[in-house]
C-alpha positions in Angstrom: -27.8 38.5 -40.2 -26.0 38.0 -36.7 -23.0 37.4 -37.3 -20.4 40.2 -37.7 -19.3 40.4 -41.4 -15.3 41.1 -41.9 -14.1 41.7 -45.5 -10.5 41.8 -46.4 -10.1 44.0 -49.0 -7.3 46.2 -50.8 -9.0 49.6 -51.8 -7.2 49.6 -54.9 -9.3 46.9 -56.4 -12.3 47.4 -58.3 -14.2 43.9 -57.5 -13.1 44.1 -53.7 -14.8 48.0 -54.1 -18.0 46.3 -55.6 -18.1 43.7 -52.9 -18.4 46.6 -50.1 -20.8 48.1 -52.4 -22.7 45.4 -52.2 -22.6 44.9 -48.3 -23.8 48.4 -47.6 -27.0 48.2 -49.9 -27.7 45.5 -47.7 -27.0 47.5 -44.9 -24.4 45.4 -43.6 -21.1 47.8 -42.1 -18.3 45.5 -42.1 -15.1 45.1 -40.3 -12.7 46.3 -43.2 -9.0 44.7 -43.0 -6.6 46.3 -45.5 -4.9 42.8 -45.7 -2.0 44.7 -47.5 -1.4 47.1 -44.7 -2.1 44.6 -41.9 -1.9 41.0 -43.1 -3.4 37.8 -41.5 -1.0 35.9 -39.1 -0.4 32.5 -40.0 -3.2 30.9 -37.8 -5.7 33.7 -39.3 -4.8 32.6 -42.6 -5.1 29.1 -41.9 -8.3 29.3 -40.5 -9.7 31.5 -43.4 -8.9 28.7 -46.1 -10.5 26.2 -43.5 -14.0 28.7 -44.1 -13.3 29.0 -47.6 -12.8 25.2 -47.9 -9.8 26.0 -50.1 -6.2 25.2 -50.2 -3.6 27.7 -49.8 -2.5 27.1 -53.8 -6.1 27.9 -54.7 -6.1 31.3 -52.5 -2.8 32.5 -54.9 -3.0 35.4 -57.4 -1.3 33.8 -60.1 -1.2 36.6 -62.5 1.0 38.5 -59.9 4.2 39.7 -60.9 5.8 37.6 -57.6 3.7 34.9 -58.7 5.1 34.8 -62.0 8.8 35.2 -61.1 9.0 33.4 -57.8 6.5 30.7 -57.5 5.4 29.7 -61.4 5.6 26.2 -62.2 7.0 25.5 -58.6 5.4 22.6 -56.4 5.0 23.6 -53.1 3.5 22.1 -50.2 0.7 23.7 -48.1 3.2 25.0 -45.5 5.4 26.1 -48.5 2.0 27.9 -50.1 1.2 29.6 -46.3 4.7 31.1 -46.1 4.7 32.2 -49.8 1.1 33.9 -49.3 2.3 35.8 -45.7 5.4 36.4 -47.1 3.6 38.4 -50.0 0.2 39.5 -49.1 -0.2 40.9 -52.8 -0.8 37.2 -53.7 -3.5 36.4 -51.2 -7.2 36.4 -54.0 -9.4 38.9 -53.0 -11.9 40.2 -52.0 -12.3 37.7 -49.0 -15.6 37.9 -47.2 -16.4 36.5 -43.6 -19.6 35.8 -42.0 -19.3 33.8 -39.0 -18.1 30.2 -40.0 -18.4 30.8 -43.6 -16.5 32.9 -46.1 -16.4 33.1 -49.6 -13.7 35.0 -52.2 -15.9 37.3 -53.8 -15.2 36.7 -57.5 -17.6 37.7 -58.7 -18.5 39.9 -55.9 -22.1 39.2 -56.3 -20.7 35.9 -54.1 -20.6 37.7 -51.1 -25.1 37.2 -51.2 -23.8 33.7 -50.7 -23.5 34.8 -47.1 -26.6 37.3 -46.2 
């Protein structure tokens, strides 16, 4: 594999955990983004749900205590859905796994073999 492999990942989570696992029996060292101490900028987030071929909605954590008192059963555009996900980080889904031009969410992390 070429390209450089960035995962962004919050410690704290067992399946994100799993997906490094996973990258360094391959012997794959990613870039490692603690996207809850430094989260993507708007134009890093856009382009990751361009790679994941997802829509900012679909990248929410819906069982998120924000989630559930700010956003549920609200109908937000795209933009709306950007701001809510770099407005609260905690909602972006997790594990999110780039290789080059393609990226997966891996959930189940077993995805991220999707990419090496």
């Amino acid at each position: 594999m070429t390209a450089t492999v960035r995962i962004y990942h919050n410690p704290r989570c067992g399946k994100s955990r799993s997906a490094c696992a996973i990258l360094a029996e391959k012997g794959i060292q990613p870039e490692v983004v603690e996207y809850l101490k430094t989260p993507p900028d708007r134009a890093t987030l856009k382009g990751l749900l361009k790679k994941l071929g997802l829509s900012a909605e679909e990248l929410v954590r819906k069982g998120e205590a924000i989630y559930k008192s700010e956003y549920k059963g609200r109908t937000l555009s795209e933009e709306e859905w950007i701001d809510a996900l770099l407005a609260h980080p905690i909602l972006i889904e997790r594990p999110i796994v780039v290789a080059g031009e393609r990226a997966v969410v891996a959930r189940p992390p077993e995805r991220v073999q999707e990419l090496i």
